[in-house]
Wavefront OBJ file of the C-alpha trace (Angstrom):
o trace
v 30.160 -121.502 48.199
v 30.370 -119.033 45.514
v 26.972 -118.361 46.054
v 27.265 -117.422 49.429
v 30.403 -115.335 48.859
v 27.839 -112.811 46.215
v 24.974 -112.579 49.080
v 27.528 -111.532 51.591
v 28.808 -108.566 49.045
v 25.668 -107.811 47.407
v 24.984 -105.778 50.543
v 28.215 -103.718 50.709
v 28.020 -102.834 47.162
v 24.453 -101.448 47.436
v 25.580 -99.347 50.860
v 28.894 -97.799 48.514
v 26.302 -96.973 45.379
v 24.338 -95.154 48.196
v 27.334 -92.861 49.357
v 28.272 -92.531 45.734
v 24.695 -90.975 44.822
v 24.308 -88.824 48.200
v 27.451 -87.232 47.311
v 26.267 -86.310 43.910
v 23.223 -84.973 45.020
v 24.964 -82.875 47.261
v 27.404 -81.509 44.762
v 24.404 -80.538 42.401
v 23.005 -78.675 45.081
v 26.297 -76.725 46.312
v 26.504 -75.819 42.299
v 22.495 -74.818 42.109
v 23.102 -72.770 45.230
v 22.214 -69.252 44.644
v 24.876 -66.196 43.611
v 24.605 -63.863 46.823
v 24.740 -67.227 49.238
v 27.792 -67.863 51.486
v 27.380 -71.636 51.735
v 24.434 -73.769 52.326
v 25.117 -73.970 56.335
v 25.629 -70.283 55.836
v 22.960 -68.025 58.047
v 20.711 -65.960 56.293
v 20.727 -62.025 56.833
v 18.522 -59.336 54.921
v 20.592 -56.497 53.557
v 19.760 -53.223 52.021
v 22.071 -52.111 49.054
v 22.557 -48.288 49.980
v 22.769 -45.440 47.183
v 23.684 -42.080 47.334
v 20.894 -38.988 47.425
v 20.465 -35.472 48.401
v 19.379 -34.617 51.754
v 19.092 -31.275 53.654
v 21.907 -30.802 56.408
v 20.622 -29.626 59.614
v 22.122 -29.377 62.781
v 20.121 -29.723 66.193
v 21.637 -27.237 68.584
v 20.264 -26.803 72.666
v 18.590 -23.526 73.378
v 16.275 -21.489 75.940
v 13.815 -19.164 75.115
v 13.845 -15.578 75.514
v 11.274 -12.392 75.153
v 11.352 -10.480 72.386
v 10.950 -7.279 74.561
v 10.923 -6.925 78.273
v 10.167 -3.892 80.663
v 11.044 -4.031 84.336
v 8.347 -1.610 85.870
v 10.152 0.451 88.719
v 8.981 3.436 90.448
v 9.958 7.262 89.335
v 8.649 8.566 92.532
v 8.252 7.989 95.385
v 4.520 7.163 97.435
v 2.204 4.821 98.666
v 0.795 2.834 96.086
v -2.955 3.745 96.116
v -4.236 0.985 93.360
v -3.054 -2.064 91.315
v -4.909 -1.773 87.689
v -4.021 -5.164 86.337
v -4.668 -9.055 86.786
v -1.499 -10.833 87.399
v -0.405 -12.923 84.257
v -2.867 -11.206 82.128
v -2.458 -9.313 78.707
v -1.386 -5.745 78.976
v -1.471 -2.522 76.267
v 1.617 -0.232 75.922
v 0.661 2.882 77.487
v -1.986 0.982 80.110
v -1.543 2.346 83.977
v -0.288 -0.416 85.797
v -0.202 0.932 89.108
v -1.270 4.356 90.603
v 0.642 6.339 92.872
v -0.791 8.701 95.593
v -0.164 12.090 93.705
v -1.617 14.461 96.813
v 2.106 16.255 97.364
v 2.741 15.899 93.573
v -0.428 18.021 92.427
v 0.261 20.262 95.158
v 3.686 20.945 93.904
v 2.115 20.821 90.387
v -0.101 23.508 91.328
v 2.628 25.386 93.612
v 5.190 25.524 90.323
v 1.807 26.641 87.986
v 1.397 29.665 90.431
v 5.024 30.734 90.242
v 5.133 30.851 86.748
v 2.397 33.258 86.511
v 3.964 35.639 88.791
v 6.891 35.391 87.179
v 4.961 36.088 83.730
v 3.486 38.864 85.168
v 7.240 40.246 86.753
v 8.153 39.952 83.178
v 4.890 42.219 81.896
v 6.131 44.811 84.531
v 9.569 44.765 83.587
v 9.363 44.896 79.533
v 7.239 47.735 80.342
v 9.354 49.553 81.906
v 12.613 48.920 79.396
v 10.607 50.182 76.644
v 9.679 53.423 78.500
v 13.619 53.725 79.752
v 14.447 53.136 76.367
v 12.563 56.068 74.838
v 13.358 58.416 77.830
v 17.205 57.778 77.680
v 16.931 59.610 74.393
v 15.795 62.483 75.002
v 18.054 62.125 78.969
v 14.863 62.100 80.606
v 16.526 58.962 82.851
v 20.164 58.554 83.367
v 21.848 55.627 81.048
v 22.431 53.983 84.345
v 18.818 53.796 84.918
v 18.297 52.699 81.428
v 20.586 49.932 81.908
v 18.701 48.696 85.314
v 15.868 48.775 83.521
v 17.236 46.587 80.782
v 19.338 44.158 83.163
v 15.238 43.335 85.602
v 14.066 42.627 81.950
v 16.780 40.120 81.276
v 16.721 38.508 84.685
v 12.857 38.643 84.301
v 12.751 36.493 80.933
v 14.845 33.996 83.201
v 12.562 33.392 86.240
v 9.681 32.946 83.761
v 12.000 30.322 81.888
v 13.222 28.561 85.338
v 9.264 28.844 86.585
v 8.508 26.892 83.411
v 10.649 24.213 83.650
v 9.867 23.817 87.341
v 6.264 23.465 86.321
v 7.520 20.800 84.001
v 9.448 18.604 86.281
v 5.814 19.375 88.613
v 3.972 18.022 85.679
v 5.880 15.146 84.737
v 6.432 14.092 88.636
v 2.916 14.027 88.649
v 2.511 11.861 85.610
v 4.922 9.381 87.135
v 2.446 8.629 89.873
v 0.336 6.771 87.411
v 2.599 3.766 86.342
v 2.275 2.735 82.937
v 3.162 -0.481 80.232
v 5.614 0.908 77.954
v 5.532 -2.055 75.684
v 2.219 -4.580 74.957
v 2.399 -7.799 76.566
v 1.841 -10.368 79.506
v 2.504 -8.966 82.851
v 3.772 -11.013 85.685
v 2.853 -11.300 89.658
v 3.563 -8.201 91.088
v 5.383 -7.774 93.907
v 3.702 -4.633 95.619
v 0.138 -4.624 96.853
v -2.126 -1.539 97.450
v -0.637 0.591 100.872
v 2.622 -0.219 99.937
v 5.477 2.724 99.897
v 8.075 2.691 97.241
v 11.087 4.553 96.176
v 12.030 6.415 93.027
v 14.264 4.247 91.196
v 14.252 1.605 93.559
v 16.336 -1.623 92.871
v 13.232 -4.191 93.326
v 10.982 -4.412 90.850
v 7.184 -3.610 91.111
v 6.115 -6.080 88.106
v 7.598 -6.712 84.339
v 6.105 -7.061 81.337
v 7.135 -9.509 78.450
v 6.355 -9.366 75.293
v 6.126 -13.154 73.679
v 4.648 -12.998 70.313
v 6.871 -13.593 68.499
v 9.774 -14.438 70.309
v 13.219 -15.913 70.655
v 15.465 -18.801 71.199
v 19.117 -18.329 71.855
v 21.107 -21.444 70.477
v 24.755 -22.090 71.099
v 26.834 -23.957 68.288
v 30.621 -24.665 68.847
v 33.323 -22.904 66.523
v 34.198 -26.211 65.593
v 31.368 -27.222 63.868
v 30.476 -23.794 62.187
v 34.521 -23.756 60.835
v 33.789 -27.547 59.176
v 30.276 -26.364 57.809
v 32.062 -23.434 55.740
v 34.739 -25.613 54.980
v 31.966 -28.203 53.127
v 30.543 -25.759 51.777
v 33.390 -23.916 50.191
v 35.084 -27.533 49.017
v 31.174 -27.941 47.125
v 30.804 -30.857 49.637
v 27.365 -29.013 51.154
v 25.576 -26.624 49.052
v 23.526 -23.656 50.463
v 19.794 -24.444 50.522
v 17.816 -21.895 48.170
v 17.371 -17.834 49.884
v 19.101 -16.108 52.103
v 16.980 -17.274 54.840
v 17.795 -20.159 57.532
v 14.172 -22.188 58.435
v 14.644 -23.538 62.104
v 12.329 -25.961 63.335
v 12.076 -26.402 67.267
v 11.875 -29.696 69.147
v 9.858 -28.974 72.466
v 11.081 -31.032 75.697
v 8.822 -33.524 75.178
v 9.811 -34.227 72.070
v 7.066 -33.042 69.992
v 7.995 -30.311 67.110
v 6.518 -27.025 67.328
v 3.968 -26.221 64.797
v 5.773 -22.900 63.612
v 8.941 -22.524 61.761
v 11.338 -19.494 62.609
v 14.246 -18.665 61.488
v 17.373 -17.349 62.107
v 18.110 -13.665 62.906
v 21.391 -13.220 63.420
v 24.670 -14.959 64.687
v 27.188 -13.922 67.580
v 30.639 -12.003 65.540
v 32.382 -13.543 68.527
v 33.504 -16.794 70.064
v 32.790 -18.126 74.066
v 36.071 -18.104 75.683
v 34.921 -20.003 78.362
v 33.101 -22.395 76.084
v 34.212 -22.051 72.840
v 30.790 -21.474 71.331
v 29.152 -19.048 69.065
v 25.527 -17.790 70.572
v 23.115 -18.006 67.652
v 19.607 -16.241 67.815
v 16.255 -17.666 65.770
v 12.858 -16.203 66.116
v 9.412 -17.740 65.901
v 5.668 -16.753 65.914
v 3.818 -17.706 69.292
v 0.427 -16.447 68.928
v -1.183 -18.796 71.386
v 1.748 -18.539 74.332
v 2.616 -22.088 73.768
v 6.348 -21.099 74.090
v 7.655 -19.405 77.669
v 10.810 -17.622 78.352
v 12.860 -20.319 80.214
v 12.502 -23.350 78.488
v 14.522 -25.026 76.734
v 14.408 -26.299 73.395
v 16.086 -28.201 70.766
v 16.471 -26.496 67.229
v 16.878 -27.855 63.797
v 18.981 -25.623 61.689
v 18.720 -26.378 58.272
v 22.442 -25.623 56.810
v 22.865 -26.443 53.410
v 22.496 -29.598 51.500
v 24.183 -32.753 51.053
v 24.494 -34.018 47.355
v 26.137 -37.332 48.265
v 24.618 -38.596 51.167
v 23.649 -42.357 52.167
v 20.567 -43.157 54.380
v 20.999 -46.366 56.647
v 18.003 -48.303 58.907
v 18.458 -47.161 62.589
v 18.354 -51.276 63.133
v 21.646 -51.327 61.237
v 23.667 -48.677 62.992
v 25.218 -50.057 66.435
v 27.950 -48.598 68.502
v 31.258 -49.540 69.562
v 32.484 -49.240 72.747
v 34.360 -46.676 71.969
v 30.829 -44.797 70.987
v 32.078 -45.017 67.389
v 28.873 -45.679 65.107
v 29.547 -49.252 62.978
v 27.486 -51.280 60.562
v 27.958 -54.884 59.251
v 28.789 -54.905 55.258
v 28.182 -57.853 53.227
v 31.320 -57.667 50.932
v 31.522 -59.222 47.304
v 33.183 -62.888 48.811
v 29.513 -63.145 50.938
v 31.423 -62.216 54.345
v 30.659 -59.964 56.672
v 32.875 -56.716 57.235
v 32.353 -54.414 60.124
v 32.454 -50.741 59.005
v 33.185 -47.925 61.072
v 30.593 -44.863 59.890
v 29.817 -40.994 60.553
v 26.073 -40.894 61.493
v 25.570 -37.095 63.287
v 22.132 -36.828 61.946
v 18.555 -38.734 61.595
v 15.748 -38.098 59.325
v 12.568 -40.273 60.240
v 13.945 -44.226 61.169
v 17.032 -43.568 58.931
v 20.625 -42.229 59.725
v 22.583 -40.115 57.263
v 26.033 -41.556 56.625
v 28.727 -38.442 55.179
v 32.012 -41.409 55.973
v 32.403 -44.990 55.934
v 30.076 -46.774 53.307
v 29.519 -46.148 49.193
v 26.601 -46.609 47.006
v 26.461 -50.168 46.301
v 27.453 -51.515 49.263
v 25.284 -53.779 51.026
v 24.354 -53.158 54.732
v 22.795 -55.755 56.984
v 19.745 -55.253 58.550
v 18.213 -58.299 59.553
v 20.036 -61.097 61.745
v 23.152 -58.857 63.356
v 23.146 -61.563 65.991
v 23.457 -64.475 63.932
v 26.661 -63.527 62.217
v 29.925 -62.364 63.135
v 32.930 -60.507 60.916
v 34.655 -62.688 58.536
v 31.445 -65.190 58.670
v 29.545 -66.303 55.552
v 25.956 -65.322 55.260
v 23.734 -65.889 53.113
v 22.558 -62.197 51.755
v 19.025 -61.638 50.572
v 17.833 -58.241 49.609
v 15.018 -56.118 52.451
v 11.306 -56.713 50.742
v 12.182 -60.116 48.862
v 11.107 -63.464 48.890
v 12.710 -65.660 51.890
v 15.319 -67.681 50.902
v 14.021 -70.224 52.444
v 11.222 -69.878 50.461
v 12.563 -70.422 46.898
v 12.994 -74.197 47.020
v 9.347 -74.633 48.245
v 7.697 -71.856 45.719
v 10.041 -74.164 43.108
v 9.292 -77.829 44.531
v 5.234 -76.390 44.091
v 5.268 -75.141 40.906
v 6.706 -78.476 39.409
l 1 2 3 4 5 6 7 8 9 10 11 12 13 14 15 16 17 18 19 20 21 22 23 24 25 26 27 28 29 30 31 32 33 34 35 36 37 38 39 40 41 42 43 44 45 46 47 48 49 50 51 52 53 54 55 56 57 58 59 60 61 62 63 64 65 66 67 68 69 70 71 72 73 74 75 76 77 78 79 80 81 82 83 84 85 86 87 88 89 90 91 92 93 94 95 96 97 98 99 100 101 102 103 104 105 106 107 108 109 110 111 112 113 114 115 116 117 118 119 120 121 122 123 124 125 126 127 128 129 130 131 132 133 134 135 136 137 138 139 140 141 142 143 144 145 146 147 148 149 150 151 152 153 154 155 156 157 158 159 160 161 162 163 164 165 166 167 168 169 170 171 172 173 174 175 176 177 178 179 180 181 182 183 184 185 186 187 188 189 190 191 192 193 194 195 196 197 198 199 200 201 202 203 204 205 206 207 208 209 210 211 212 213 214 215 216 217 218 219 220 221 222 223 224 225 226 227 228 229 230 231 232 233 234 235 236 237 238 239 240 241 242 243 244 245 246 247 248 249 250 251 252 253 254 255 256 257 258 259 260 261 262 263 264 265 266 267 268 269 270 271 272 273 274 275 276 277 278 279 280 281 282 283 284 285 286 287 288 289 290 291 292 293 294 295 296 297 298 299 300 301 302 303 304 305 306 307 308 309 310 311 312 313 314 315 316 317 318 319 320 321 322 323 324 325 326 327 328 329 330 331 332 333 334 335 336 337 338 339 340 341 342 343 344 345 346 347 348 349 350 351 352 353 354 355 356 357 358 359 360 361 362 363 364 365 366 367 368 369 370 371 372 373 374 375 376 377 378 379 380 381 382 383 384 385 386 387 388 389 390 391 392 393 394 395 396 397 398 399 400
């Protein structure tokens, strides 16, 4: 009987010594568990431990283009246009004749104004002749002073029709000039909007063509008083430091999306403020030898402001936003939980954001497995570019 009694507890013993050792296996393991790991059920998530570094501040501002020097060609005269001396959208010279004029009436009045001024010259040979014989003959009262004096006065009023002849021959010959329509500045020329047989008026309102000069040329930027009050601020406070010279390099960002291969830089900035917008109108310019850059289009420039001795560079994968449009990263804190942080990211270099607000060096930002975890949640950190961790017991278990 006593016999049977030990069978029927043998089993229950051996089924308690079996609880007994699972539990001490799983204690050794919980206290072999590695350092940076929230728990063994714990997910894994790769981090990145962030550190401070300098990087170059530089703001990307919207802009158009604009020519460095434009002439709107308008008649001076007025005529039927007898030729068109240009290809529409080609190069022009300064000083190249556009357009010519019919100058028929306009050499006729040239030559009318020529002839006038030689009779008047030669009124004025008659007349000084005769003052300087008055003038001899008045001293000995050969002629009365009164004749003397007429004498004198048709010299006087001879010296003025030759000076009014010669100016009408120079209003003649510059009419005449104006029939021939010329470039004033070197450039590309656009369609033009009169053809051959056309009349047009002296300073008429409508253009006749105009003439752009591209290389180099400029890009008007706009960048709000708010944000160029906060960069002096930084930069008086030591937070941003002025990149070496006086200079500003500006790097433009074509619309689709590739960089120009040229750096400008800036020329000058506005002295006043937008009322209606509350911007300040900043002006770069940039080399354009091959015409790649139009006026009209707009741009994207990279200013590059000063630089920023403290800054933190986070993996675009780790930045998300709130829906507030707030940017936020998850933080794996020193108890192995995960913290949501609320960041300033205004600017991106390459696949990284710059962080000026939210995290410090040291802190460890997760990268890999956002959608596993959750704030206040254990995880199981492991540094970007190690070894799995799921990985270490089987690279252990093989090397015993």
């Amino acid at each position: 009987m006593q016999t049977h009694r030990t069978l029927m507890f043998k089993p229950l013993g051996l089924a308690l010594a079996g609880m007994f050792l699972l539990s001490a296996c799983s204690g050794n393991e919980q206290q072999n568990a590695a350092p940076g790991a929230g728990g063994p059920g714990a997910p894994v998530v790769t981090v990145v431990t962030v550190a401070s570094e300098a990087v170059a501040v530089a703001t990307e501002l919207p802009g158009r283009t604009s020519p460095y020097l434009i002439a709107e060609l308008r008649p001076q005269v007025t005529g039927i246009v007898k030729q068109r001396l240009f290809r529409e959208g080609g190069e022009v010279k300064a000083g190249q004749v556009l357009y010519q004029i019919d100058p028929a009436t306009y050499q006729a009045a040239y030559d009318s104004a020529r002839a006038n001024k030689a009779r008047a010259e030669a009124n004025l040979y008659a007349a000084r002749l005769k003052a300087g014989r008055y003038a001899e003959l008045v001293k000995i009262e050969a002629v009365s002073k009164q004749a003397n004096d007429e004498a004198d006065a048709a010299l006087k009023q001879a010296l003025a029709d030759v000076g009014a002849a010669k100016a009408a021959l120079d209003k003649a010959h510059i009419d005449l000039a104006f029939t021939r329509v010329a470039s004033p500045i070197a450039g590309r020329i656009s369609r033009s909007a009169v053809t051959p047989g056309a009349l047009v008026t002296a300073n008429q309102a409508a253009t006749l063509a105009t003439v752009q000069q591209l290389d180099p040329i400029y890009v008007d930027l706009t960048q709000s008083s708010t944000e160029l009050l906060r960069m002096k601020r930084d930069v008086e406070s030591g937070k941003l430091q002025r990149s070496s010279g006086n200079t500003v390099p500006v790097q433009l960002v074509l619309e689709d999306g590739s960089v120009y291969g040229a750096e400008g830089k800036l020329a000058f900035s506005e002295v006043t403020v937008d009322e209606g917008t509350g911007s300040v109108t900043l002006r770069a310019i940039f080399p354009n030898p091959a015409g790649e850059l139009l006026p009209g289009m707009y741009v994207r420039a990279r200013l590059t402001q000063g630089v920023n001795r403290d800054a933190i560079l986070v993996p675009h994968a780790a930045v998300s936003r709130t829906p507030r449009g707030e940017a936020q990263v998850m933080v794996v804190n020193a108890e192995n939980k995960v913290e949501p942080r609320t960041v300033k990211a205004e600017q991106s270099i390459s696949d990284k954001w710059v962080v000026t607000e939210g995290l410090a060096a040291g802190d460890r930002v997760i990268v890999e497995g956002l959608q596993k975890v959750k704030p206040g949640a254990p995880v199981q950190a492991q540094e970007a570019g190690s070894a799995p961790a799921a990985q270490a017991p089987a690279a252990a278990a093989a090397k015993r």
